[in-house]
Residue frames as a rotation matrix with the C-alpha (Angstrom) as fourth column:
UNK 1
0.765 -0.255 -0.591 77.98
0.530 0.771 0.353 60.62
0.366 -0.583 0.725 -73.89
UNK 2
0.827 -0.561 0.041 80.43
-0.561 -0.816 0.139 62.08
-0.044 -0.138 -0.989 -72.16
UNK 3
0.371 -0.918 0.141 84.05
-0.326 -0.271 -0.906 62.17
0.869 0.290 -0.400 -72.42
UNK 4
0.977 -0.209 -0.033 86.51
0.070 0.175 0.982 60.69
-0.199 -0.962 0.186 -70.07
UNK 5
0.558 -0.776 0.295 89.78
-0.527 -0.606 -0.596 61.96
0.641 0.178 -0.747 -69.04
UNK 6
0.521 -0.707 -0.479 92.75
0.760 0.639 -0.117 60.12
0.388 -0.303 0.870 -67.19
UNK 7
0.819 -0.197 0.538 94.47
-0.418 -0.848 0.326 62.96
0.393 -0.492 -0.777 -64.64
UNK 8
0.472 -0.661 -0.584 97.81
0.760 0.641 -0.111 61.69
0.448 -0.391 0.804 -63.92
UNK 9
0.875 -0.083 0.477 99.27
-0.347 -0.795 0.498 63.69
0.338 -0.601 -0.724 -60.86
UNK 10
0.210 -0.932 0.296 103.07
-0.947 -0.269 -0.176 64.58
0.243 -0.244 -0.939 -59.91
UNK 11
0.955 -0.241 0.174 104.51
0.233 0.970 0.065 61.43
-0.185 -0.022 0.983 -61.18
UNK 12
0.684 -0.688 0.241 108.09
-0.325 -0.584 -0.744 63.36
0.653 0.430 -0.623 -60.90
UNK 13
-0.016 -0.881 -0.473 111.56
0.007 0.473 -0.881 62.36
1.000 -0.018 -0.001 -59.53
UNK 14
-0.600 -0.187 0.778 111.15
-0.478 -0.696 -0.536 64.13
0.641 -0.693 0.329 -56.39
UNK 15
0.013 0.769 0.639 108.24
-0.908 0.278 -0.315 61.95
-0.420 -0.576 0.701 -55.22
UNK 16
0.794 -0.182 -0.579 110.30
-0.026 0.943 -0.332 58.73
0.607 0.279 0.744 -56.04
UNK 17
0.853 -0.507 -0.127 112.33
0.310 0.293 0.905 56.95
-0.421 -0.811 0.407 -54.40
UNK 18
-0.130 -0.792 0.596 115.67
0.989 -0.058 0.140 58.76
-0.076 0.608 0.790 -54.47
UNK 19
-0.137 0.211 0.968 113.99
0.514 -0.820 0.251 61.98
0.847 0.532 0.004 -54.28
UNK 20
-0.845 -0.354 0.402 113.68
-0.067 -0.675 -0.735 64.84
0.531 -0.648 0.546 -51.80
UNK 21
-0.547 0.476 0.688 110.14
-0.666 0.251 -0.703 63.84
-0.507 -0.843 0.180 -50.57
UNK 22
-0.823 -0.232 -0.519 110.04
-0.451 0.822 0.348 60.21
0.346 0.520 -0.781 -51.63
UNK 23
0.322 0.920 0.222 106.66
-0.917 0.244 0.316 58.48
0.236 -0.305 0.922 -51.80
UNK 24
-0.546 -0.595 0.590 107.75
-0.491 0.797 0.351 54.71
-0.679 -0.098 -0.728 -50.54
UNK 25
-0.216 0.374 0.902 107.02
0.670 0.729 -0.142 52.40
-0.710 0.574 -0.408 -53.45
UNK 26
0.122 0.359 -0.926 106.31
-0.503 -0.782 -0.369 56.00
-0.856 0.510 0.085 -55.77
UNK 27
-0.395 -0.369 -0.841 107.93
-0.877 -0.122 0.465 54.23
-0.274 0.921 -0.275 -59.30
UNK 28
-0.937 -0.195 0.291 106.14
-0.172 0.980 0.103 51.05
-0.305 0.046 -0.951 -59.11
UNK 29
0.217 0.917 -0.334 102.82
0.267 -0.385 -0.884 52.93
-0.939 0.103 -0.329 -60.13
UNK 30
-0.240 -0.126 -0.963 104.59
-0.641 -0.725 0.254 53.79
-0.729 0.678 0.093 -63.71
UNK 31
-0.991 -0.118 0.068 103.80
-0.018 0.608 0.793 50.71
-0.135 0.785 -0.605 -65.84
UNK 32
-0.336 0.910 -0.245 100.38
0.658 0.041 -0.752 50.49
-0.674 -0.413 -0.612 -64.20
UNK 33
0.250 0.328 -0.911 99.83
-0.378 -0.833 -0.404 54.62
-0.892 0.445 -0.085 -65.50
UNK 34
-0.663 -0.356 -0.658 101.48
-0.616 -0.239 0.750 53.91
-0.425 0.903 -0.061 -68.76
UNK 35
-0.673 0.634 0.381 98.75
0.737 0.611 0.287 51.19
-0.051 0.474 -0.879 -69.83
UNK 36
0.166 0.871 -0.461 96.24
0.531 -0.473 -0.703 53.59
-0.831 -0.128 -0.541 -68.62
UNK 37
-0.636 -0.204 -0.744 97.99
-0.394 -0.744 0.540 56.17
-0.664 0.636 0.393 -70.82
UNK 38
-0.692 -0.443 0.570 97.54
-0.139 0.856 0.497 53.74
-0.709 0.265 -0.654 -73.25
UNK 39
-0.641 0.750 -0.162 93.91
0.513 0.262 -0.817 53.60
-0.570 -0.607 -0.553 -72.50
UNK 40
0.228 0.630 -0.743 92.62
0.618 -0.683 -0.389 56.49
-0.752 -0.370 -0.545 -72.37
UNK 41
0.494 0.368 0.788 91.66
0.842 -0.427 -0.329 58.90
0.215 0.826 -0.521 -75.09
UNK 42
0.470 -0.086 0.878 92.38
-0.343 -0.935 0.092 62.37
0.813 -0.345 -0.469 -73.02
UNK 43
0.198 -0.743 -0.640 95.32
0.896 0.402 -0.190 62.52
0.398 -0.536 0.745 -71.26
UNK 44
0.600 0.150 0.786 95.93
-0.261 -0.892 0.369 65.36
0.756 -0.427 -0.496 -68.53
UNK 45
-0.044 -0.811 -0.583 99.40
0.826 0.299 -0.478 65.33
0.563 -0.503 0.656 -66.57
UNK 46
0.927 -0.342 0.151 100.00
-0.372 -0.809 0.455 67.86
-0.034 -0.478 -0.878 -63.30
UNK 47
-0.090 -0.989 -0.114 103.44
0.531 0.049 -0.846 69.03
0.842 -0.137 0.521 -62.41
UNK 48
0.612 -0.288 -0.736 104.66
0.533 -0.538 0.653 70.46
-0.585 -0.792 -0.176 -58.86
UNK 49
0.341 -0.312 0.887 106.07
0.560 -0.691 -0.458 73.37
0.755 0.653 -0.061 -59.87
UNK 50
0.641 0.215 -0.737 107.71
0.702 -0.551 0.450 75.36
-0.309 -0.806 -0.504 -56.88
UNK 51
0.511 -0.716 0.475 110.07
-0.359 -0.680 -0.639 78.48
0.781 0.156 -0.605 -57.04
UNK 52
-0.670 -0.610 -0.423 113.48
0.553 -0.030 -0.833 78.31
0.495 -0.792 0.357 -54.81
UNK 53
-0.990 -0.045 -0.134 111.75
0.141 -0.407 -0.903 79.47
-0.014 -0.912 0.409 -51.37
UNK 54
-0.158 0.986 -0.056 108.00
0.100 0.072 0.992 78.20
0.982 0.152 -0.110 -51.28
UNK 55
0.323 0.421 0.848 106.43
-0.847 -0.272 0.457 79.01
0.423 -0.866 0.269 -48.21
UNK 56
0.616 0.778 -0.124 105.73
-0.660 0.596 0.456 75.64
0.429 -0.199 0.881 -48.23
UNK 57
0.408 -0.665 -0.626 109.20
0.318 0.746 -0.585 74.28
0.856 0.039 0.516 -47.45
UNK 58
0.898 0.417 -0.141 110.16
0.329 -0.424 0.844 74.26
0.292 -0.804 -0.518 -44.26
UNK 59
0.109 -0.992 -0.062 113.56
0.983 0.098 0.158 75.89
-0.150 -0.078 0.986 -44.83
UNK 60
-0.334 0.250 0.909 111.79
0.412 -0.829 0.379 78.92
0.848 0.501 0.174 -44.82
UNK 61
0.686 0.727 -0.022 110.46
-0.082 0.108 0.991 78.36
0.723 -0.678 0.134 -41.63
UNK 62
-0.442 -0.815 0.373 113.27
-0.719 0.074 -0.691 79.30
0.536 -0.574 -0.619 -38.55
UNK 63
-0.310 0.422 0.852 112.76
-0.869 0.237 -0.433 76.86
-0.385 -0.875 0.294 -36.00
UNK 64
0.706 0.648 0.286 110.46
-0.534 0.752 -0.386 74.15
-0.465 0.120 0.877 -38.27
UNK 65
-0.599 -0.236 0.765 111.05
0.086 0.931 0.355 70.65
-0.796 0.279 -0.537 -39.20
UNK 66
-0.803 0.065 -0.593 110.28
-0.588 0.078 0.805 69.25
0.099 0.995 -0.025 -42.28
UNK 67
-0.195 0.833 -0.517 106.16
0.448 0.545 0.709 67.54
0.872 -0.093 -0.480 -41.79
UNK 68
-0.836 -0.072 -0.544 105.67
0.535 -0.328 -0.779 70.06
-0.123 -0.942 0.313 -39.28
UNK 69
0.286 0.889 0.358 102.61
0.956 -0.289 -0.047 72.25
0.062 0.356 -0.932 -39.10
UNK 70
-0.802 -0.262 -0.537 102.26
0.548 -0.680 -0.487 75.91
-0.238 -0.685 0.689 -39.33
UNK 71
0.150 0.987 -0.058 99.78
0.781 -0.154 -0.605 78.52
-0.606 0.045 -0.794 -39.58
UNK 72
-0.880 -0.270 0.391 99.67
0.468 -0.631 0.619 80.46
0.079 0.728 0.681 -43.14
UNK 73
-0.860 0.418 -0.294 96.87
-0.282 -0.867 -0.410 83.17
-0.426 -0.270 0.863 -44.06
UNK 74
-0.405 0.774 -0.487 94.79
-0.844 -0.111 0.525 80.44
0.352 0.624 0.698 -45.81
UNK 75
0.650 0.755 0.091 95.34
-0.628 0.467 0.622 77.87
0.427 -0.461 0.777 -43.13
UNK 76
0.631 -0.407 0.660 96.94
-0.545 0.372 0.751 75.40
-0.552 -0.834 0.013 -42.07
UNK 77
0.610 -0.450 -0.653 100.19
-0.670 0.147 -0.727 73.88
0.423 0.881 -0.212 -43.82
UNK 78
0.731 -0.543 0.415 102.61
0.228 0.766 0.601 70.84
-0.644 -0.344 0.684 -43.56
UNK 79
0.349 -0.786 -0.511 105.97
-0.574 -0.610 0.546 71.62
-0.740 0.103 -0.664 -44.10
UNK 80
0.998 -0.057 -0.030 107.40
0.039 0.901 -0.433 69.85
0.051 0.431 0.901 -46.86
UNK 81
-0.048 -0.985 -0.164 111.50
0.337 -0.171 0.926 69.76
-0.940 -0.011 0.341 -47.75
UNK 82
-0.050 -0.023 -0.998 112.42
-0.748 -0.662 0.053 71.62
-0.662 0.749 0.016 -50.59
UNK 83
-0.384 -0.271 0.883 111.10
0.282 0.876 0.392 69.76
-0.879 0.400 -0.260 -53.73
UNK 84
0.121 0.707 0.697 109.91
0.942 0.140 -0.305 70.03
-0.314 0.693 -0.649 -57.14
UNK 85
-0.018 -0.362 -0.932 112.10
-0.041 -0.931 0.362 73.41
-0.999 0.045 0.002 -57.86
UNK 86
0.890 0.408 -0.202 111.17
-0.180 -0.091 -0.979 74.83
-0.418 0.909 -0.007 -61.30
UNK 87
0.693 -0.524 -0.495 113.55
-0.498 0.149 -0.854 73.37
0.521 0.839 -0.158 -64.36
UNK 88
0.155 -0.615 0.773 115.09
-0.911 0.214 0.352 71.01
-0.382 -0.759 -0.527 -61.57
UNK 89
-0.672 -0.056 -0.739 115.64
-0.527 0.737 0.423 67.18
0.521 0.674 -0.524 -62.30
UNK 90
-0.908 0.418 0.013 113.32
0.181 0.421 -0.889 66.79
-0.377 -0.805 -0.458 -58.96
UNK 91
-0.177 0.867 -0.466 110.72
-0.467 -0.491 -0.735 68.54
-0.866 0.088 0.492 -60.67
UNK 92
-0.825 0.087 -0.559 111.07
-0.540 0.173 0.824 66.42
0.168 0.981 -0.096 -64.34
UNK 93
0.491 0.808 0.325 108.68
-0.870 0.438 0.225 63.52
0.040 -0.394 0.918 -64.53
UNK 94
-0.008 -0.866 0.499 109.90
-0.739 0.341 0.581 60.51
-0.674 -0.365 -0.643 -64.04
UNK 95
-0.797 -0.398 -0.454 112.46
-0.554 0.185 0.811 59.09
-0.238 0.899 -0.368 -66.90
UNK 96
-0.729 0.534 0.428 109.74
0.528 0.837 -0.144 55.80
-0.435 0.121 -0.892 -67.24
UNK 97
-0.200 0.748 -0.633 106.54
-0.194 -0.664 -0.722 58.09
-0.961 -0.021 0.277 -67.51
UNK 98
-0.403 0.302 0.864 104.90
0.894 -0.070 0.442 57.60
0.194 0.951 -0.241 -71.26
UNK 99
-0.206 0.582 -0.787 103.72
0.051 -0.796 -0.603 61.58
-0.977 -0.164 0.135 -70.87
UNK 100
-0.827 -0.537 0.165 103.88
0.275 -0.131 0.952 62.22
-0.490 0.833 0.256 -74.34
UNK 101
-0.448 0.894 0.000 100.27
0.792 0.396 0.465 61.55
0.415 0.208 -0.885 -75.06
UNK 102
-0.400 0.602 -0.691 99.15
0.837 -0.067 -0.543 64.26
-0.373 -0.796 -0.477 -72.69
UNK 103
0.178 0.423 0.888 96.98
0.816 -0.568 0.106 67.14
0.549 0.706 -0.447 -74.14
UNK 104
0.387 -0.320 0.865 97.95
-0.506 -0.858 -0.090 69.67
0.770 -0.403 -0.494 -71.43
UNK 105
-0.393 -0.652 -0.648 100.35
0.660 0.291 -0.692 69.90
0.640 -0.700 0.317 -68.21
UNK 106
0.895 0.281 0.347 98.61
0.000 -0.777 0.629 71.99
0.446 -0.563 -0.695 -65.13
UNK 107
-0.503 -0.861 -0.069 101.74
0.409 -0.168 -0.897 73.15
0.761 -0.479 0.437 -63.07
UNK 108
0.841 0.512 -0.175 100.46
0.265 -0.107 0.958 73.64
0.472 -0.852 -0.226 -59.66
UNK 109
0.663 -0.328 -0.673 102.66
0.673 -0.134 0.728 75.45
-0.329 -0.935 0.132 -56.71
UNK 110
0.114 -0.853 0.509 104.13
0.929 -0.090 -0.360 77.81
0.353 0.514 0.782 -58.75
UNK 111
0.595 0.275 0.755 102.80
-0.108 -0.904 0.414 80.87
0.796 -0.328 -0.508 -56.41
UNK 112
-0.102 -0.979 -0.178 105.25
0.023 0.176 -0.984 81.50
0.994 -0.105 0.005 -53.99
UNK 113
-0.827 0.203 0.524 103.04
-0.557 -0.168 -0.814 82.39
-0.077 -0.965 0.252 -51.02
UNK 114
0.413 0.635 0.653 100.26
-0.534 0.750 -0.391 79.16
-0.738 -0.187 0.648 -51.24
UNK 115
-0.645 -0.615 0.454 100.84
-0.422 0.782 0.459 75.88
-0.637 0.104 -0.764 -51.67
UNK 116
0.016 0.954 -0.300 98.59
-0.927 -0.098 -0.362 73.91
-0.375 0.284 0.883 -53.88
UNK 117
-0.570 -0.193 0.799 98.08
-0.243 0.968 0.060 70.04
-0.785 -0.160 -0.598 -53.58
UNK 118
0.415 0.909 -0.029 94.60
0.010 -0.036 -0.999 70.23
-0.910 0.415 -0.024 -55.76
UNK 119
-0.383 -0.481 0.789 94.77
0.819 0.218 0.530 69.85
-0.427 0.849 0.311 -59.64
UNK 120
0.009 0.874 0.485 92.12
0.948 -0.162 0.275 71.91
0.319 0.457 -0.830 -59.55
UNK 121
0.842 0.291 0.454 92.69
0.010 -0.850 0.526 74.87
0.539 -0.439 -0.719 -56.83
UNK 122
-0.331 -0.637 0.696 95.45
-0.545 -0.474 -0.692 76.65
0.771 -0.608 -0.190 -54.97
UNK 123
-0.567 0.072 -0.820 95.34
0.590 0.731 -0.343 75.63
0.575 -0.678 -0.457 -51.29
UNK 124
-0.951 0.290 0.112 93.39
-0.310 -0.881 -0.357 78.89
-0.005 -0.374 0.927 -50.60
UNK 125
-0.572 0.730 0.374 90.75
0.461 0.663 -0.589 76.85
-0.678 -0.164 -0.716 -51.95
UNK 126
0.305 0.250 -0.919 89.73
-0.170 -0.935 -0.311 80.15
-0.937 0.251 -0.242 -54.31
UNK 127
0.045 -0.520 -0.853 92.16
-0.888 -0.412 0.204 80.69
-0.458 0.748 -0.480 -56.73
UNK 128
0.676 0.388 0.627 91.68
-0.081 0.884 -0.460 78.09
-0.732 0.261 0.629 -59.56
UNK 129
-0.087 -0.697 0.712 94.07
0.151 0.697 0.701 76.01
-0.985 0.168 0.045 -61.87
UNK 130
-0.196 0.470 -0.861 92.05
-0.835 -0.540 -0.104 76.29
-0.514 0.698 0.498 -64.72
UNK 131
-0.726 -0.281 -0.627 91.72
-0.642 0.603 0.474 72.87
0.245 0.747 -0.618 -65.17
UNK 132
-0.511 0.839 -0.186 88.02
0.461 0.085 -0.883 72.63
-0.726 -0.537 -0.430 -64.44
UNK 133
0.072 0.216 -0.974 87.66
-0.357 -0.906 -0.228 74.74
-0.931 0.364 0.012 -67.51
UNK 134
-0.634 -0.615 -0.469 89.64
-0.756 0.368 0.541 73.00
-0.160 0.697 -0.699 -69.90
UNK 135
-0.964 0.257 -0.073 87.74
0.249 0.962 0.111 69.77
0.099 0.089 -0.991 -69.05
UNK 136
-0.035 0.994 -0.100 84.37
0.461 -0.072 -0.885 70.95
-0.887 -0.077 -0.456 -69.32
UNK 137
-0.238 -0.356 -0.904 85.63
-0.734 -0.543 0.407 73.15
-0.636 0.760 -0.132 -72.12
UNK 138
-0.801 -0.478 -0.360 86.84
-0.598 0.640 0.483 70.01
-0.001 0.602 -0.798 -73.88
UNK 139
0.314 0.862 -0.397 82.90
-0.724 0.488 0.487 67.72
0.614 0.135 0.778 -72.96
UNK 140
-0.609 -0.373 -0.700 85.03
0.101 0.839 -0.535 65.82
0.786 -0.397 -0.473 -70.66
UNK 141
0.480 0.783 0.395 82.21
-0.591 -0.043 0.805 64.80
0.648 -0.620 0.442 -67.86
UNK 142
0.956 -0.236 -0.175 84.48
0.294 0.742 0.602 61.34
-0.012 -0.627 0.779 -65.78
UNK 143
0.347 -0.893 0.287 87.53
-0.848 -0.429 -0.310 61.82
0.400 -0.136 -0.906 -64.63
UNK 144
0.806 -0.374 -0.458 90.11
0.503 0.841 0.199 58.74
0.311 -0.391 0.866 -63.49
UNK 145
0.686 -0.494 0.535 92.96
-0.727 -0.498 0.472 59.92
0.034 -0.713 -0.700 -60.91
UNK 146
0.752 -0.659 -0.003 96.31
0.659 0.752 0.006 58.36
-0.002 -0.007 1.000 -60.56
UNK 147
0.050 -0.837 0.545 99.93
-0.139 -0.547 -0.826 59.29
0.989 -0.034 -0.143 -59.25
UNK 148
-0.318 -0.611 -0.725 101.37
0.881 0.092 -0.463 60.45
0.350 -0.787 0.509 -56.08
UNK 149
-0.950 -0.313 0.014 100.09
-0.201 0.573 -0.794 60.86
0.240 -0.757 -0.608 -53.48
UNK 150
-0.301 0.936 -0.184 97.02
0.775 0.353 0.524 59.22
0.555 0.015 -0.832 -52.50
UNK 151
0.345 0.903 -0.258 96.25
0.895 -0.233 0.381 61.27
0.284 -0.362 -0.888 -49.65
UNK 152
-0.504 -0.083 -0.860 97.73
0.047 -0.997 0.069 64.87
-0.862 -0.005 0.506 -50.57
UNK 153
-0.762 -0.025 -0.647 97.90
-0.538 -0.530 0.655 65.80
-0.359 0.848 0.390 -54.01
UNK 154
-0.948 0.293 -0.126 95.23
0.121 0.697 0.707 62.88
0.295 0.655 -0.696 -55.20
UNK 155
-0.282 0.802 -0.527 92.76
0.953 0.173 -0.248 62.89
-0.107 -0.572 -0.813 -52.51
UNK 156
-0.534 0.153 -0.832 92.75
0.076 -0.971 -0.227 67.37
-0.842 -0.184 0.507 -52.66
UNK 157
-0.629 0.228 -0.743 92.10
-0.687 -0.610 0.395 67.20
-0.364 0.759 0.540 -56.36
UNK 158
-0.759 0.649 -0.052 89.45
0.650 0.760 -0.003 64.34
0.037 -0.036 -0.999 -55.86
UNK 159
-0.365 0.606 -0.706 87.71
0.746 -0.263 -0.612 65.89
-0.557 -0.750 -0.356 -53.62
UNK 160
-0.421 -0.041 -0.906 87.44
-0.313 -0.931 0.187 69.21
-0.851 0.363 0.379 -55.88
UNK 161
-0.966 0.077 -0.245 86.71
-0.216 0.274 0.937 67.11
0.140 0.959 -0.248 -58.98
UNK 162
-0.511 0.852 0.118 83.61
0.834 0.457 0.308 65.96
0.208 0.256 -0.944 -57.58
UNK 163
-0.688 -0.136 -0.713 83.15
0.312 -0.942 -0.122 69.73
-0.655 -0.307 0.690 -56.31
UNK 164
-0.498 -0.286 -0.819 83.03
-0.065 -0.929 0.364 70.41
-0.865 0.234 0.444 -59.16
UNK 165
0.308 0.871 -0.382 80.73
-0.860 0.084 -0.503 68.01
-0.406 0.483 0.776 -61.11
UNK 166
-0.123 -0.610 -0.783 83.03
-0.865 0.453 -0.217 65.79
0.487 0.650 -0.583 -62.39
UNK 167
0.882 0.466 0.069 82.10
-0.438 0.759 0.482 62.01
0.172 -0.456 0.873 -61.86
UNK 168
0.189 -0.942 0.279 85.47
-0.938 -0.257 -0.233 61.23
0.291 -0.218 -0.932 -59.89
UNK 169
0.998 -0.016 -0.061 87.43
0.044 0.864 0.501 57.74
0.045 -0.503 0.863 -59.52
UNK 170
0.268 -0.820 0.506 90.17
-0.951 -0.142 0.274 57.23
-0.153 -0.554 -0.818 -57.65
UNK 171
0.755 0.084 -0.650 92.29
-0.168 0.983 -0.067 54.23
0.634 0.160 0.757 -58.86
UNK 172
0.811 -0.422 0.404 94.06
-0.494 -0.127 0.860 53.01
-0.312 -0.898 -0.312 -55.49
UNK 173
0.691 -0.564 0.453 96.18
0.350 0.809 0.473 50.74
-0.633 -0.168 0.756 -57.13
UNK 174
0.119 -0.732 0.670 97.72
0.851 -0.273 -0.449 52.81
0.512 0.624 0.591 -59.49
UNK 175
0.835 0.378 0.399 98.29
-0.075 -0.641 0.764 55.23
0.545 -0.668 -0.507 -56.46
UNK 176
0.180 -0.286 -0.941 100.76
0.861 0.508 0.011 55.18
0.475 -0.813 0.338 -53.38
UNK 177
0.744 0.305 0.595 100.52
0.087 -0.926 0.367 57.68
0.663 -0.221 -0.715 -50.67
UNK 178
-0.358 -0.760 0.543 102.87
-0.568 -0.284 -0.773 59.43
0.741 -0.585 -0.330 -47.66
UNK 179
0.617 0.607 -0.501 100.44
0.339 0.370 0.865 58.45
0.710 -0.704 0.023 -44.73
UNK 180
-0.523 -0.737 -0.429 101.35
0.399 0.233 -0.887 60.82
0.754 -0.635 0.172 -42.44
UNK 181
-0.869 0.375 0.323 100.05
-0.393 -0.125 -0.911 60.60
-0.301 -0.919 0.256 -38.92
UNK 182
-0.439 0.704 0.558 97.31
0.493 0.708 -0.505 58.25
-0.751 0.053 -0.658 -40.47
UNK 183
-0.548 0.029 -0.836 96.51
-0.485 -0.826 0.289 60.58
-0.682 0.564 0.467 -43.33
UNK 184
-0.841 0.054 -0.538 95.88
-0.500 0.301 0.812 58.09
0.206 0.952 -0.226 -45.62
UNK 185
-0.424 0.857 -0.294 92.77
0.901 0.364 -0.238 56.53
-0.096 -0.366 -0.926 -43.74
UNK 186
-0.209 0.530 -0.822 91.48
0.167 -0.809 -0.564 60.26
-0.964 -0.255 0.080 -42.84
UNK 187
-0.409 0.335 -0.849 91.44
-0.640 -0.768 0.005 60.79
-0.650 0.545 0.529 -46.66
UNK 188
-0.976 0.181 -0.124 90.48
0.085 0.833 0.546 57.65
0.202 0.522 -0.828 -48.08
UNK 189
-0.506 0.862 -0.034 87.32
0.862 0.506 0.001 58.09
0.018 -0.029 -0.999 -46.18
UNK 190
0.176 0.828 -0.532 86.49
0.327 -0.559 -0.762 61.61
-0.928 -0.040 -0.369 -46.95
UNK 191
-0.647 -0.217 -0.730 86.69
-0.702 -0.203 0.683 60.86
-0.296 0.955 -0.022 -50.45
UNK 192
-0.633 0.774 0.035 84.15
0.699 0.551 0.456 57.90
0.333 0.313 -0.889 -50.28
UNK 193
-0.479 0.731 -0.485 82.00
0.567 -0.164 -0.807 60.47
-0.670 -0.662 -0.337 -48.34
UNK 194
-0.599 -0.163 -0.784 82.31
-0.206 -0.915 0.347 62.86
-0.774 0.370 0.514 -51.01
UNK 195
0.664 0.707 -0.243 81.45
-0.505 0.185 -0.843 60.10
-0.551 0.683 0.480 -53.81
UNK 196
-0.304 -0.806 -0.508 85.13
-0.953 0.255 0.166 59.72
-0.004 0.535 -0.845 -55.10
UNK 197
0.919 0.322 -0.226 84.53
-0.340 0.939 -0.045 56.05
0.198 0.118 0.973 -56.39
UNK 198
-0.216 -0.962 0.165 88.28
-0.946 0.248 0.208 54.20
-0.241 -0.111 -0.964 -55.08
UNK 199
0.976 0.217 0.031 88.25
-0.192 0.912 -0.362 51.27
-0.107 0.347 0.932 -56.85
């Protein structure tokens, strides 16, 4: 039988209200996760992880706004403000979190030239997390999603999970996303295409 795994994604100050890029409604998703914790056997927590000056922030960028586009060598990027700076308090998780339980932490964005929304992959799409390993490693075959944001950091490392074999659900309610420019529709439905179950 296989193994199922609970994937809780950048539940961290910074993407709460109160933080530098606040999810609206981000901290009202933490009792919800903690039952899951609860739950679930195999616990698996990302962290944003960025150095001072990520590409990705658009204080790097003369000229750009913050949710602006630009054009990097692996594609296109949205600017973010500076968030989720390594050994910050933006970057902790947040105080509520039950993490404790988790068997490993992926840190994700910690390359300084590509962003990486995916639990699974860089934003090059290429360069891999190692946490596709781990969980096959480990007999884990289902995966359950949950955190912030639905349609960056959730929907990227959906999408990859089923990529990658993994039988992939997306719980919406224990979710809450940015929606920008309608994002959250554009990925909601190319995650049912994919398979992602959103339940």
């Amino acid at each position: 039988m296989k193994e199922d795994a609970l994937v809780v994604i950048d539940v961290q100050n910074d993407f709460c209200p109160g933080g530098s890029l606040a999810v609206a409604g981000g901290d009202e998703i933490v009792p919800l996760i903690n039952e899951m914790i609860g739950r679930f056997e195999h616990v698996v927590l990302t962290q944003d992880w960025h150095p001072a000056g990520h590409s990705s922030f658009a204080s790097q960028h003369p000229g750009k706004q913050p949710f602006e586009t630009t054009k990097m060598p692996y594609g296109d990027q949205t600017l973010w403000p500076d968030h989720c700076m390594q050994g910050t308090g933006g970057a902790a998780f947040h105080e509520a979190l039950e993490w404790t339980k988790a068997e490993i932490v992926i840190r994700k964005g910690f390359r300084k030239a590509i962003d990486s929304y995916s639990a699974f992959f860089e934003n090059d799409r290429k360069t891999p997390t190692g946490l596709g390993g781990y969980l096959k490693e480990r007999g884990i075959g289902s995966i359950t999603l949950v955190g912030l944001a639905t349609d960056f950091c959730v929907a990227y490392s959906a999408l990859d999970a089923v990529k990658l074999g993994f039988e992939t659900t997306v719980r919406l309610d224990a979710c809450r996303a940015i929606d920008l420019g309608g994002s959250l529709e554009i990925m909601a439905g190319k995650m049912r295409d994919a398979g992602v179950k959103l339940v």
